[in-house]
C-alpha positions as CSV (number, residue, x, y, z in Angstrom):
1,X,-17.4,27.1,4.3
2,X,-19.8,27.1,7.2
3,X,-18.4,26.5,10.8
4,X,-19.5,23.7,12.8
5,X,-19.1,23.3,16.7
6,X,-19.7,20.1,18.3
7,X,-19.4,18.2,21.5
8,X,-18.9,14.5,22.0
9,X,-22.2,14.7,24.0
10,X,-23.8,16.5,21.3
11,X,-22.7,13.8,18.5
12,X,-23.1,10.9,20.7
13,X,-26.0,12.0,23.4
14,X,-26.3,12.9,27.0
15,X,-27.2,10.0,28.5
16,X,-24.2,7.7,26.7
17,X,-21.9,10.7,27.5
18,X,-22.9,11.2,31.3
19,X,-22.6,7.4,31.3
20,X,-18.9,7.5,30.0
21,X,-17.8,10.6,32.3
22,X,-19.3,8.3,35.7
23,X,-16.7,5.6,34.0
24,X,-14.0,8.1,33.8
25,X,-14.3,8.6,37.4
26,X,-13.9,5.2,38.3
27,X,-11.6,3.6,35.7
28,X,-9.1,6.4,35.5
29,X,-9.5,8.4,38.6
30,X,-10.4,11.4,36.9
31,X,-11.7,14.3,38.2
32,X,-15.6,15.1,37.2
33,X,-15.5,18.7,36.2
34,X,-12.9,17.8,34.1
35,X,-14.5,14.7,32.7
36,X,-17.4,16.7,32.0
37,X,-15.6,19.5,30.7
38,X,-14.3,16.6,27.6
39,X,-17.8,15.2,27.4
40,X,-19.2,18.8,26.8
41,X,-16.8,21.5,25.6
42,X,-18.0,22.2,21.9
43,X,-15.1,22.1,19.5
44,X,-14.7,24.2,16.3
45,X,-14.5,21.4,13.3
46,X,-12.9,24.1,10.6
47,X,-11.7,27.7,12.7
48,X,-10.9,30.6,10.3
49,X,-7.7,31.0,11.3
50,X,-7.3,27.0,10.4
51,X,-8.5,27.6,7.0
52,X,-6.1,31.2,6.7
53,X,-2.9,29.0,7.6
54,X,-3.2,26.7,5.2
55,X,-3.8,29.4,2.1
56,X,-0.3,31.6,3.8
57,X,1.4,28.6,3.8
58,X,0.3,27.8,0.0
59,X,3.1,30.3,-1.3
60,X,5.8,28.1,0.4
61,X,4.6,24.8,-1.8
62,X,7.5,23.4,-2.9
63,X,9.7,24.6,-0.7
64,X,11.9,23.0,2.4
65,X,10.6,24.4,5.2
66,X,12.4,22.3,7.4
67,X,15.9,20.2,7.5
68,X,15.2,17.0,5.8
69,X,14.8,13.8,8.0
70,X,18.1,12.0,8.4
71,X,18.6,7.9,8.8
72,X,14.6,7.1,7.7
73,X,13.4,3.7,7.7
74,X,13.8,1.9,4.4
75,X,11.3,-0.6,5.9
76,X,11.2,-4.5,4.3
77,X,8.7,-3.9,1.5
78,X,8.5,-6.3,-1.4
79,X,10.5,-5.9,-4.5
80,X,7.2,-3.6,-6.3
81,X,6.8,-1.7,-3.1
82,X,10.1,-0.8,-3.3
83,X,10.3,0.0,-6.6
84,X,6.9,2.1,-6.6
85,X,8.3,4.0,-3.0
86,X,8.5,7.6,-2.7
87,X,9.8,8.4,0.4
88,X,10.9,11.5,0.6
89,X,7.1,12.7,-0.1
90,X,6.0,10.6,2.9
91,X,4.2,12.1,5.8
92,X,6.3,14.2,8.7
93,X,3.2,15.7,9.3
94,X,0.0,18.2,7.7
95,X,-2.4,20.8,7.7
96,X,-5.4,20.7,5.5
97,X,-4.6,20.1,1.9
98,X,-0.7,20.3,3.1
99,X,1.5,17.7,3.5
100,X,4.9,18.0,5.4
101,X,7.7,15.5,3.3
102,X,10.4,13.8,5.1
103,X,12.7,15.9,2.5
104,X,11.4,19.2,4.8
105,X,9.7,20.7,1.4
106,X,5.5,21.3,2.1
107,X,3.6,19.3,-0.3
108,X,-0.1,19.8,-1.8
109,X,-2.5,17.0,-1.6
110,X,-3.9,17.7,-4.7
111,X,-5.6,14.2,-5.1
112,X,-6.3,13.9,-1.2
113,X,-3.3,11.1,-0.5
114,X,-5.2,8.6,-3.0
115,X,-9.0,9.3,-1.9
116,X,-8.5,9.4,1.9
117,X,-8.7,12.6,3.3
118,X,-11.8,15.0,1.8
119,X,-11.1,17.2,5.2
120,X,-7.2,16.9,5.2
121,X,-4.8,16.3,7.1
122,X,-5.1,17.4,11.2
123,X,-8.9,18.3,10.7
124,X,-9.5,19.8,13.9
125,X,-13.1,18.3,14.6
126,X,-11.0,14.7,14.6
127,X,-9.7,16.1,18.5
128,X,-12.9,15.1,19.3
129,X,-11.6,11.5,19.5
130,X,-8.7,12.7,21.4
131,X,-11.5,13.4,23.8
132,X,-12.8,10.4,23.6
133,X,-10.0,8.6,24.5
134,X,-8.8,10.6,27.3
135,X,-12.5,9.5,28.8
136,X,-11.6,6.1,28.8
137,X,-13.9,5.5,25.3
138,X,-12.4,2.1,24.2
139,X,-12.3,1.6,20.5
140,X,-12.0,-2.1,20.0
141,X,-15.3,-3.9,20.3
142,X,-16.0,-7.8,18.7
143,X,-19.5,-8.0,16.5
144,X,-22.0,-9.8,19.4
145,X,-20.7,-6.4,21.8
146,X,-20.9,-3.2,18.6
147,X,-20.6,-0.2,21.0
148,X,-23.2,3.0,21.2
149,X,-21.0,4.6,18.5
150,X,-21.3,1.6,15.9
151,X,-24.9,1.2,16.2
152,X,-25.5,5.3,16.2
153,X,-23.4,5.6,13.0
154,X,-25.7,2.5,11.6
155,X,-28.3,4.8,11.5
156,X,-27.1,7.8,10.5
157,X,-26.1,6.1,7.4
158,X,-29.1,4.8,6.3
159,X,-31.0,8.1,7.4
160,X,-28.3,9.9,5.1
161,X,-28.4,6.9,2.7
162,X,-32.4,7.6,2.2
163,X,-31.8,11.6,1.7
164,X,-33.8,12.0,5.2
165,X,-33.9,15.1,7.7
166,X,-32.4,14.5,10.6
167,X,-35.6,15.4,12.7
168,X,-37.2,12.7,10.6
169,X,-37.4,9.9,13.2
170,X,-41.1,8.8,12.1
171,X,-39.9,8.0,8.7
172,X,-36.1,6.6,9.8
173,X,-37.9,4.0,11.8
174,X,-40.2,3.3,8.7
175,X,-37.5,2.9,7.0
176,X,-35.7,0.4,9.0
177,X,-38.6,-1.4,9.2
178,X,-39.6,-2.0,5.6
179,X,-39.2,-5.3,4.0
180,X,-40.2,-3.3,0.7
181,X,-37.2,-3.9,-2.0
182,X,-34.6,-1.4,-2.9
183,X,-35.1,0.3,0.7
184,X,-31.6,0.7,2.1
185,X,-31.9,-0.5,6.1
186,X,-29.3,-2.7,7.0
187,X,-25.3,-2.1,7.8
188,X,-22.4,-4.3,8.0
189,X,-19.6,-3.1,9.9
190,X,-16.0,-4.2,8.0
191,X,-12.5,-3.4,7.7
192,X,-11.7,-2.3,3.9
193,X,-13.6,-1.7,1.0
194,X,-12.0,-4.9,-0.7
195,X,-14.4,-6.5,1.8
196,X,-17.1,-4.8,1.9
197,X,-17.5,-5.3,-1.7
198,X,-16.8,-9.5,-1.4
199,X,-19.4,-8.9,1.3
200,X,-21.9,-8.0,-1.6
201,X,-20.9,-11.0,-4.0
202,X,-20.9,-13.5,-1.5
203,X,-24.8,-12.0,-0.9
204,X,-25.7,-12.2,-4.6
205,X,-23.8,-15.9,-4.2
206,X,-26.1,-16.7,-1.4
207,X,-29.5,-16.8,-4.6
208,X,-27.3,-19.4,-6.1
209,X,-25.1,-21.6,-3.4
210,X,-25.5,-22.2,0.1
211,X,-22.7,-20.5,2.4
212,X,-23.3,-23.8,5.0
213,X,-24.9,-27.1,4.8
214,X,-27.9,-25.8,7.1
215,X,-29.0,-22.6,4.9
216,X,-32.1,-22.6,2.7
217,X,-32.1,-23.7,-0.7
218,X,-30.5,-21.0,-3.0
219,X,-33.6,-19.3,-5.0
220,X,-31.5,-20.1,-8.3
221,X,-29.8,-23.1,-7.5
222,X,-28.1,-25.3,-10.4
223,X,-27.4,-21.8,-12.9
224,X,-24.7,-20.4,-13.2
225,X,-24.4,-16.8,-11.8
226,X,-23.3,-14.1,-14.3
227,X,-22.1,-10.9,-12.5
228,X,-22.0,-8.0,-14.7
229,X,-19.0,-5.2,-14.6
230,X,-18.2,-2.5,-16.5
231,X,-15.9,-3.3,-19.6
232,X,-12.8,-1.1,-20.9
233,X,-12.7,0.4,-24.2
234,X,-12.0,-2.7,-25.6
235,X,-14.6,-4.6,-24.2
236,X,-13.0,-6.9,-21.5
237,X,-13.1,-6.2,-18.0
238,X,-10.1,-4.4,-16.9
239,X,-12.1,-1.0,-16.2
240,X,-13.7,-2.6,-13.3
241,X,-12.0,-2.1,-9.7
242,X,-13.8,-3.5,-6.6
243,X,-11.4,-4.5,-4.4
244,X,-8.5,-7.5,-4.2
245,X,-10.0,-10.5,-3.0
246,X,-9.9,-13.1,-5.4
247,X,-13.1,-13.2,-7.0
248,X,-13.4,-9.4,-7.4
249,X,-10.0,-9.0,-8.8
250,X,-11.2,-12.3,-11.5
251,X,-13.9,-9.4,-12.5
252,X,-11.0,-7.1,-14.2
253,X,-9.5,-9.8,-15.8
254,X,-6.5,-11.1,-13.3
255,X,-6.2,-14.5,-12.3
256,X,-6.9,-15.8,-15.8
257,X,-6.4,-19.8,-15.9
258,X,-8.6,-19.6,-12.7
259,X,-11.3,-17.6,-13.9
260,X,-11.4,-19.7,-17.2
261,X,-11.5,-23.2,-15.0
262,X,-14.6,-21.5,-12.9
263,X,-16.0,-20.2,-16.0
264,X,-15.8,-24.1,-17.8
265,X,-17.2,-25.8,-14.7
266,X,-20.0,-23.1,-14.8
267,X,-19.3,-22.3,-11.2
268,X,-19.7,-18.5,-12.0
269,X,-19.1,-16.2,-15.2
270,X,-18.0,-12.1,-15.6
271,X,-20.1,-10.0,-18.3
272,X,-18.2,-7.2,-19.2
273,X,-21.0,-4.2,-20.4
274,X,-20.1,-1.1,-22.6
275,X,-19.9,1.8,-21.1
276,X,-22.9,4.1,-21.4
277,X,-24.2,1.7,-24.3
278,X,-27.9,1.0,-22.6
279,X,-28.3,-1.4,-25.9
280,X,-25.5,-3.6,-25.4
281,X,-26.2,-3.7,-21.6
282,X,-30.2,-4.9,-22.6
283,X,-28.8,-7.4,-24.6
284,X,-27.1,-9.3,-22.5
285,X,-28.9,-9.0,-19.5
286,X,-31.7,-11.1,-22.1
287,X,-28.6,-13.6,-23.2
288,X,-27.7,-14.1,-19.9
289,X,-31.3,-14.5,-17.8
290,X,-31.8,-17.8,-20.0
291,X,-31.0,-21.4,-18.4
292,X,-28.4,-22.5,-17.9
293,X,-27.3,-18.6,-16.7
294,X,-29.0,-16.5,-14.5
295,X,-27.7,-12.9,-14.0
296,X,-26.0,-12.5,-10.0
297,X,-25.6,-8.8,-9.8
298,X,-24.6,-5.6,-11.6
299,X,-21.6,-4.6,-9.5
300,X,-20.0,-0.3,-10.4
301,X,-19.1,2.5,-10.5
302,X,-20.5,5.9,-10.8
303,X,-16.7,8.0,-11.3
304,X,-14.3,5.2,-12.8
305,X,-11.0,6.7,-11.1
306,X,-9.6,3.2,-12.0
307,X,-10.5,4.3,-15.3
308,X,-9.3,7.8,-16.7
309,X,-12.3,9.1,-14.1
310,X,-14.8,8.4,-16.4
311,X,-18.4,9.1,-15.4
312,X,-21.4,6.7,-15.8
313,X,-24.1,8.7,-17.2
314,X,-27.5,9.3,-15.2
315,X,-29.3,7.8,-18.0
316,X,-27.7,4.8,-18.6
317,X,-27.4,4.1,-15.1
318,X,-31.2,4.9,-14.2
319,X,-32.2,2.5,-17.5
320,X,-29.9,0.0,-16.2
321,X,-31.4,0.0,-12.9
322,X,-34.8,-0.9,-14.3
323,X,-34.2,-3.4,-16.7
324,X,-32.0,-5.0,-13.7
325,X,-34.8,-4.3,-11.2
326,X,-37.1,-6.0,-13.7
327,X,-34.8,-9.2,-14.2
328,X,-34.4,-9.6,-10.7
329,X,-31.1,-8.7,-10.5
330,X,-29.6,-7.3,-7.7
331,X,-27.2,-4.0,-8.1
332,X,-24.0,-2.7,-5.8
333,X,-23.4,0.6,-6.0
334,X,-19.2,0.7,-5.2
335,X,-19.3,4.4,-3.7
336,X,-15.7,3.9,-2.5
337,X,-14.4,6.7,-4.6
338,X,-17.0,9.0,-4.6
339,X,-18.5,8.9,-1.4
340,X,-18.2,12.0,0.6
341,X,-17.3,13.9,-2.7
342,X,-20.6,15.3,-3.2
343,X,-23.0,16.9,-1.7
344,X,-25.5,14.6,0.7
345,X,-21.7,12.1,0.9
346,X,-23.9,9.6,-1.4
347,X,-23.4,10.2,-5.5
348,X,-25.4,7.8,-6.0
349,X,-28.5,9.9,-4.3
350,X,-27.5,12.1,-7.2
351,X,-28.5,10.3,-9.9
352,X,-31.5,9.0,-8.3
353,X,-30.9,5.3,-8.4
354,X,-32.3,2.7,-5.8
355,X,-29.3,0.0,-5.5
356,X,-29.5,-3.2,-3.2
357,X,-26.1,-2.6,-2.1
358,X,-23.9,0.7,-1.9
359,X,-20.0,0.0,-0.5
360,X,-18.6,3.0,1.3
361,X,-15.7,3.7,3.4
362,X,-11.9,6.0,2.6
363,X,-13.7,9.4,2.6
364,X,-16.3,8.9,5.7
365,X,-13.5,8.0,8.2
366,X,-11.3,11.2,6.5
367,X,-7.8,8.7,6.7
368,X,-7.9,8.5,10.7
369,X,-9.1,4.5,10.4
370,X,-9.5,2.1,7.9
371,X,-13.1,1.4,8.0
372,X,-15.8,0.4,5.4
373,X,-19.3,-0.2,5.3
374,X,-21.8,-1.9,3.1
375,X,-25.6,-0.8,3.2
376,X,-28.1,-3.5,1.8
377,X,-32.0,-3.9,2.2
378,X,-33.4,-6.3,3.8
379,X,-34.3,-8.3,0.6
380,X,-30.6,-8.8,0.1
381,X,-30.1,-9.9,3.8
382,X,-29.0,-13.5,3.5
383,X,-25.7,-14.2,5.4
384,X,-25.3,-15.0,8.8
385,X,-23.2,-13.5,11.0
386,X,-20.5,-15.4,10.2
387,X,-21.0,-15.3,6.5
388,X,-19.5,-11.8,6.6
389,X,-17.9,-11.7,9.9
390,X,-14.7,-9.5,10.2
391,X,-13.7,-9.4,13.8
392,X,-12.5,-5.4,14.0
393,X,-14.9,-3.7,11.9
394,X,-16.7,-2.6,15.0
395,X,-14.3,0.0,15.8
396,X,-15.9,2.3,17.8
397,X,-13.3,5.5,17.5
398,X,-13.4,4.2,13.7
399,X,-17.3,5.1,14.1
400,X,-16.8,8.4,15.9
401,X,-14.7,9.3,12.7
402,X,-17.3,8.6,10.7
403,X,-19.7,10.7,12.3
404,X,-17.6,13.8,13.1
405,X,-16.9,13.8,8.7
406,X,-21.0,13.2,7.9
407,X,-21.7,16.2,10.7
408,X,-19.3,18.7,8.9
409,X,-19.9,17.4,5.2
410,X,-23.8,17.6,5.6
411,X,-23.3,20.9,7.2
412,X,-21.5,22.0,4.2
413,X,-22.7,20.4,1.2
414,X,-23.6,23.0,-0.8
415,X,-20.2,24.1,-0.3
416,X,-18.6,21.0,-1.8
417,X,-20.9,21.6,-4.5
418,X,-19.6,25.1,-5.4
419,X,-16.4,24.1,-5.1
420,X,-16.6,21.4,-7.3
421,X,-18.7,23.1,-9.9
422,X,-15.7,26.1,-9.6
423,X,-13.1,23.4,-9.9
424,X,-14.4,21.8,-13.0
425,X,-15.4,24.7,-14.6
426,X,-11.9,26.1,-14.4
427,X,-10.5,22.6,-15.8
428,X,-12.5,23.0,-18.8
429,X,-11.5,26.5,-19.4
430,X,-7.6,25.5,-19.2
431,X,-8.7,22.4,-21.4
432,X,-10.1,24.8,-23.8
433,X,-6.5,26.8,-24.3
434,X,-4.4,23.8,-25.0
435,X,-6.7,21.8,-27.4
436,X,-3.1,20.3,-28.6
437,X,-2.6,18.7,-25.9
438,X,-6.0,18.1,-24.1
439,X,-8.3,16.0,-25.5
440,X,-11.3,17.0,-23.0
441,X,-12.1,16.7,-19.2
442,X,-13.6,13.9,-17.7
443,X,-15.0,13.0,-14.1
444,X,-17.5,15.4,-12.6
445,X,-16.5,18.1,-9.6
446,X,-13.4,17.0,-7.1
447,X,-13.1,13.9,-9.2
448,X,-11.6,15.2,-12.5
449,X,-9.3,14.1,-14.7
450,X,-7.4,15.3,-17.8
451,X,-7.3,13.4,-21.1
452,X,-4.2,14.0,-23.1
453,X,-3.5,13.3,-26.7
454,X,-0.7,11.2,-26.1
455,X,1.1,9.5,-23.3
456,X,4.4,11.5,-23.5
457,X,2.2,15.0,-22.7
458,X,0.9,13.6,-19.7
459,X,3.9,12.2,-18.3
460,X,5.8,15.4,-18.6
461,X,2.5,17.0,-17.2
462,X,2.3,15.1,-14.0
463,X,6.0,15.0,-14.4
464,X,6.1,19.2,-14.1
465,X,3.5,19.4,-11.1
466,X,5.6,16.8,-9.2
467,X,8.6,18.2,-9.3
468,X,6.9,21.4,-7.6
469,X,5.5,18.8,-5.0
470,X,1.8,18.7,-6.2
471,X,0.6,15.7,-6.1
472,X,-0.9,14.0,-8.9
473,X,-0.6,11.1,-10.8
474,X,-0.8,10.0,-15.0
475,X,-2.5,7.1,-15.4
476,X,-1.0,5.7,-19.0
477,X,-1.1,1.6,-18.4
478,X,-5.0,0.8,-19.0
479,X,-6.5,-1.3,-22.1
480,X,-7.2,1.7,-24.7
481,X,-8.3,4.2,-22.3
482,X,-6.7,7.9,-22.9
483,X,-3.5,8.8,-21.4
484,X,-4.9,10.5,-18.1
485,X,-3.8,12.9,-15.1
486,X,-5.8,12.5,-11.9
487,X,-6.4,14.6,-9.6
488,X,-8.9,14.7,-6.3
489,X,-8.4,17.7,-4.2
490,X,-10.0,17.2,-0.8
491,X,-13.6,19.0,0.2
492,X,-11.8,21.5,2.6
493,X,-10.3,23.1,-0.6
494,X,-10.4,26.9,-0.7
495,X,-10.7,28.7,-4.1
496,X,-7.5,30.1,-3.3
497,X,-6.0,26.0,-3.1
498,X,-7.8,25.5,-6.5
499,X,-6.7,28.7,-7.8
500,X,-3.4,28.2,-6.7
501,X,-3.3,24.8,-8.5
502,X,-4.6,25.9,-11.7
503,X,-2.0,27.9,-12.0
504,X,0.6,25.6,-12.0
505,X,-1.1,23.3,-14.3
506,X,-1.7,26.2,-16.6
507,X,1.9,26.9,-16.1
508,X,2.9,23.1,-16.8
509,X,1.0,23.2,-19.7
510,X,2.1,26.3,-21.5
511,X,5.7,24.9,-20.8
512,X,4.5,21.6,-23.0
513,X,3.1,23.7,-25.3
514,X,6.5,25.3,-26.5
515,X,8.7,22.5,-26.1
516,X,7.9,21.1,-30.1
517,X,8.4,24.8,-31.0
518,X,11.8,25.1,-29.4
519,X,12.8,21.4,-30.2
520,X,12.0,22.7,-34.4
521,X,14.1,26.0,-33.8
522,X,16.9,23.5,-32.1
């Protein structure tokens, strides 16, 4: 893992900084050389001795390290909140891939608190926007005022977003320039991935209904728009996961009698598409480009961790991409879960696709703000400001998050890509000794997941790892997909963490592997 020093002026430039430090002196009275001192002081992202801590403190996982918290809050959470609630795993505080319970006992983050945290918890680079806001650096903005930071980060996505140098000016500003299709140039700023992704529907909407009375005519106006998702193994949509707003969560197959009364009035329609299955995706995409239906969008995926982590394949997806491309049918790319998880943040880049729209957000802002983006081309830009207007997603300390995670994860991509390649490998080899009770490995890298043969195994499984406060979940409840244990450990994780890990599920699993044996002596 490579170290990385940084200051604020460095990340955000000079001339903004010296501006904020002459702003410091008047707004808070604060002395120059110590302004100056904030603005310019480089600060280590990832120090050795950070990274030793957290592997000591591995052999104490498990354990109460300190008294447990008395009189906690039991909050007023609704009846399946409560229900679901696990407090005595919930945060006193972290380090890295370690969590600190309210029962005392040190926990391991083992699936990065549900996708939030690729550098941990505490990263240290993130004291950069305790800098910031000792300097007076406001965070709240509205979208007519997007700060320095916002409009920086907007272009450090879409550098890192076209897989460009970061000398590359010349070619940035072509970039942002081009009216060309499939060129990723334009940000919008929101809150949640939920709505970054109903930001991309009500886009591919836009070619079919007018968002006001004033807007142009819609390009396919009086057909019905036919978004396609990726089915589950029994060929309805509940693999699909792209958000909670209503007409996303209509795409997996919730709000039924609604969907059924949109679907009659031919107001909109969801095509479920096999997974992998090129043919079956080519055939409907002909079905449904005929009056009265025009195909909206192909909304996914690439790592379905809604979905047992199972991976689209490069093929499919590339093939998919040009019979869409060819039918005029826009693509969305939902990166939510796999952003940051890969080396160059963008999985997508990978697999060499060209989407009109990828969603990101969870892993670039490393858990310290709730912050999403969507990246679209200038072909796709059809809604006005207010169209997709959410009134803090200009946050810019949310921004400065952002940018502190892309500096240390471009600076160590090839990192995350050993580790993941390590981490998989040794998942397979575990899979390979208990073939009785692991039907195969699925996801690719930090994002893999474990198939059991039956849904008992992995609920003891998870069940085992718990109880020595690693944390990962079994994911038995969806339409015929294989009883699954998840796991995501975060980019920061040493071979030791992985090693460490592996050994409990190894442990777990040999456990499970002699309880039929001494049930039949019983």
């Amino acid at each position: 893992m490579k170290t990385v020093k940084r200051s604020l002026a460095q990340l955000l430039g000079q001339n903004y900084m010296d501006s904020v430090v002459a702003g410091a002196a008047v707004l808070k009275d604060m002395d120059l050389v110590e302004a100056h001192r904030l603005a310019n002081e480089e600060m280590e992202f990832m120090p050795q001795a950070y990274r030793e801590k957290m592997d000591r403190l591995l052999s104490q996982v498990g354990q109460r390290v300190i008294a447990p918290l008395q009189g906690s809050s039991s909050g007023a959470p609704t009846d399946s909140f409560r229900k679901a609630a696990n407090p005595q795993a919930s945060p006193l505080g972290g380090l890295g891939y370690l969590r600190l319970g309210e029962d005392g006992r040190l926990y391991l983050a083992a699936k990065s608190e549900h996708y939030h945290i690729p550098l941990g918890h505490n990263f240290p680079g993130y004291q950069l926007i305790d800098r910031a806001r000792q300097l007076g650096i406001t965070n709240a903005t509205h979208n007519n005022t997007r700060g320095h930071i916002t409009r920086l980060l907007e272009r450090e996505l879409i550098r890192t977003a076209n897989g460009l140098d970061r000398a590359d000016e010349e070619e940035l500003e072509a970039r942002l320039s081009s009216r060309e299709s499939h060129v990723l140039n334009r940000v919008i700023n929101l809150d949640t991935g939920s709505l970054a992704c109903e930001a991309g529907i009500k886009m591919m909407l836009a070619r079919f209904y007018k968002l006001e009375d004033h807007s142009p005519e819609p390009l396919y106006k009086g057909r019905t728009p036919v978004f396609f998702v990726i089915a589950d193994n029994e060929g309805k949509g509940r693999a699909n996961y792209h958000g909670t707003t209503v007409i996303a969560q209509t795409m997996r197959g919730l709000w039924p009698e609604l969907y059924d009364k949109m679907e009659a009035a031919g107001i909109l329609q969801v095509c479920p598409v096999n997974i992998n299955d090129i043919d079956d995706f080519r055939a409907k995409l002909e079905q449904y480009n005929r009056p009265p239906f025009k195909t909206a969008g192909f909304i996914h995926e690439i790592i379905m961790m809604n979905y047992g982590g199972i991976k689209l394949e490069r093929q499919f997806l590339q093939e998919a991409y040009e019979l869409c491309h060819a039918h005029d049918t826009p693509v969305m790319c939902d990166e939510i879960q796999s952003c940051m998880w890969y080396p160059g943040m963008f999985l997508f880049r990978a697999y060499g696709l060209d989407p009109d729209f990828v969603i990101i957000g969870k892993g670039f802002p490393g858990g310290e703000y709730s912050a999403s983006r969507i990246l679209t081309t200038h072909e796709m830009d059809t809604l006005s400001q207010f169209g997709a207007l959410v009134t803090n997603g200009q946050e810019e300390l949310a921004a400065l998050a952002y940018l502190i995670t892309m500096c240390f994860a471009e600076e160590n991509a090839a990192y995350t890509g050993r580790m993941g390649e390590y981490y998989e490998t040794k998942l397979r080899e575990l899979a390979a000794r208990y073939p009785s009770l692991i039907m195969c490995i699925e996801g690719s890298g930090h994002l893999a997941t474990i198939f059991f043969h039956e849904t008992e195994q992995v609920v003891r499984f998870t069940e085992k790892l718990n109880g020595k406060c690693i944390d990962i979940s079994s994911q038995t409840y969806k339409a015929q997909c294989p009883p699954t244990a998840l796991t995501k450990p975060p980019i920061i994780a040493t071979t030791a963490m992985l090693d460490y890990m592996l050994a409990q599920m190894d442990e777990a699993l040999m456990q499970l592997a002699q309880e039929p044996h001494e049930a039949a002596q019983a």
